[in-house]
N, C-alpha and C positions, 0 to 999 in steps of 0.2 A: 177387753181393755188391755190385757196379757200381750196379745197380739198382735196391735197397734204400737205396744212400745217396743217390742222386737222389730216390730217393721220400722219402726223409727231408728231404732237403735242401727240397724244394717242399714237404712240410707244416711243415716252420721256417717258411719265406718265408710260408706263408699263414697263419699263426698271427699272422705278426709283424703280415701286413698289415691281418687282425681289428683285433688289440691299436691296433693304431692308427689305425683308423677309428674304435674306440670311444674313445679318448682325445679325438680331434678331434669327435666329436658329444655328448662330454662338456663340453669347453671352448664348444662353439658354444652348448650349453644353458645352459650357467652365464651365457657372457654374455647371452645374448637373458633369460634372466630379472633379469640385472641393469638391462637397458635397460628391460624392461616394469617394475621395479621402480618405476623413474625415473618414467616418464610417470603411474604408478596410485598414486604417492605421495599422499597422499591432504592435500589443503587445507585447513588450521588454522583449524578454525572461530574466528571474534571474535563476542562478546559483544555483542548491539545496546548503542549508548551509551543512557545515562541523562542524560533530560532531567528537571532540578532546576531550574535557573535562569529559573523562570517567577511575570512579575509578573500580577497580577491586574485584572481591565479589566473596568468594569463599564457597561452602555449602558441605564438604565435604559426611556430611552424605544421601547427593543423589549424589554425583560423578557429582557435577555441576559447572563450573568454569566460569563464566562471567563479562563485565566490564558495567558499568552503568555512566548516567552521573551525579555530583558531588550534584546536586539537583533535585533529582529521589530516591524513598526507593527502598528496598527489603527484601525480608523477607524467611523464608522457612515454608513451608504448607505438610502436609502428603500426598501430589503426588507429590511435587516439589518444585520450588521457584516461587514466584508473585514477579513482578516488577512492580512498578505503579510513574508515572507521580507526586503523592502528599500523603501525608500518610493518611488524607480524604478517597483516591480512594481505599484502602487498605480493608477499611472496609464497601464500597456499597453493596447492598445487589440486585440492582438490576442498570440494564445497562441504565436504565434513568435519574439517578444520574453521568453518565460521563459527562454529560455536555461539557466542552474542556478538561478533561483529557485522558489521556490512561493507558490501562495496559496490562500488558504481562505475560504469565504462561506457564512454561519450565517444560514440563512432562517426566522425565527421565525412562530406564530402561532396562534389557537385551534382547537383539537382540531372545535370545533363551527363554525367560520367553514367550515372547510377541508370538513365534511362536508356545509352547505351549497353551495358551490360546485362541488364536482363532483359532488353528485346521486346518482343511484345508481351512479356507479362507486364511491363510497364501501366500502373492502372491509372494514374492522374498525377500532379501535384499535390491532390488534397492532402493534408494530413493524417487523415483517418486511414484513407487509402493505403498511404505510404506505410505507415502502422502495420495496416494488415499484413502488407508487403513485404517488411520486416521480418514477423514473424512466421509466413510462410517460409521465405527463402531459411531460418532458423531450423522451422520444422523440417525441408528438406535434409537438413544436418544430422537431421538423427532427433532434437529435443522433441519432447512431449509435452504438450500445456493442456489446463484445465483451467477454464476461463471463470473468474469471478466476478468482475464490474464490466459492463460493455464499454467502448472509447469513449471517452468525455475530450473534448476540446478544448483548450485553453490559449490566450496571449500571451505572448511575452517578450515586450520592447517590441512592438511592431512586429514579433514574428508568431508565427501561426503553430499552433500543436495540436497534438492529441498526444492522452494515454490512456494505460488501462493496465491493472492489476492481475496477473496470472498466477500457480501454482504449477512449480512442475519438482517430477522427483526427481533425486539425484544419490546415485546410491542410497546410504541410509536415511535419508532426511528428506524431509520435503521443503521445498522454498518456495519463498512468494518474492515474485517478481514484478516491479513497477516499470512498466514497457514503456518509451515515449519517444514520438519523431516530432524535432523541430525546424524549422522550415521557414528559412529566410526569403522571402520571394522578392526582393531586391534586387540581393546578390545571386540569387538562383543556387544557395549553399543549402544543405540541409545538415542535420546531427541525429542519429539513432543513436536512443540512452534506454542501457538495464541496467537494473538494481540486482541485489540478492541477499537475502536474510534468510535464515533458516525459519519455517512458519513459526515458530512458541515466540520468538525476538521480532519479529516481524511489526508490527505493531508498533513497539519503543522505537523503531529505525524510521517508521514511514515519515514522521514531519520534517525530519532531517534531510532525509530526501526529496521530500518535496519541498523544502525550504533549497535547495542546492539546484534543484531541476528551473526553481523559479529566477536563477541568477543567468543560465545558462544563455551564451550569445555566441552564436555563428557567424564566419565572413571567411570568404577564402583566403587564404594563408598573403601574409604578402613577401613578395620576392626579394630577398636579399639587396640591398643595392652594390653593382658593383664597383669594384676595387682596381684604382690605379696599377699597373706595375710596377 
């Protein structure tokens, strides 16, 4: 009889001591999924901002027609027009000085100039092509890119694009650059546009730019009229 309650007595004690490893690898589990909870909570996507507040700026002597936003300069330069984030950014000399600003340079010119000029690497009119073509003849320059999104196409007013987003270094900083050729097939005009942001700013600059790239209209310049004596 002794030995029956001992024997009962030790399967009490290990019942108990079951029950309560499963309680303690029950709480352990609660919490460790409250803690992954925490960290796998997931990030509140925001809305890219809407850019509205864009004046219109027109350069006729390159056949350049664009809208900017109302605290952003531009100017025109002997390939085209620069558009810059602060009027500072206007006159860097070099791309370690962007610090958080950006800027944009809209290189216009004929469809049929451009296919002169480079002869037969001339690849198409396409867009894309043109793109490439772009940044080839850049690469030959010396620049280095590291490509992040392949050419996406786009409209705009009737005229035809592509771009596409690159990374290249530039002494101490890296940038990301928003590449795009647009291409009046009308007028047979087209416009090659880069951006440049240093990568950490890149990001807060992109809708900006692409709110700016989406104003942008091409046509060849038109001719002074002349003047009596």
């Amino acid at each position: 009889m002794t030995q029956l309650s001992n024997r009962n007595i030790i399967l009490i004690l290990l019942l108990i001591f079951l029950l309560m490893i499963a309680l303690l690898l029950g709480v352990r589990n609660q919490t460790w999924q409250q803690i992954t909870a925490l960290w796998q909570k997931p990030t509140p996507t925001t809305e890219p901002p809407q850019i509205t507040d864009l004046l219109p700026q027109t350069y006729n002597e390159h056949g350049v027609s664009v809208a900017i936003p109302a605290d952003w300069v531009s100017q025109s330069v002997i390939i085209g027009v620069t558009i810059a984030s602060s009027e500072a950014t206007l006159d860097i000399t070099s791309f370690d000085q962007l610090q958080q600003e950006g800027v944009m340079v809209i290189i216009p010119g004929e469809i049929d100039v451009l296919k002169f000029q480079v002869g037969a690497a001339f690849p198409s009119e396409d867009p894309v092509d043109l793109l490439n073509l772009y940044i080839d003849l850049l690469k030959k320059e010396g620049q280095e890119y590291l490509w992040i999104v392949p050419p996406e196409r786009f409209t705009i007013d009737h005229q035809q694009g592509a771009k596409t987003i690159v990374q290249s270094r530039d002494g101490n900083v890296t940038l990301e650059i928003l590449m795009a050729t647009i291409v009046n097939p009308d007028s047979r005009y087209l416009a090659f546009v880069s951006t440049a942001a240093i990568q950490d700013n890149a990001a807060a600059l992109r809708p900006t730019f692409e709110a700016i790239l989406n104003t942008i209209h091409v046509d060849p310049p038109q001719s002074a009229p002349n003047q009596s004596p």
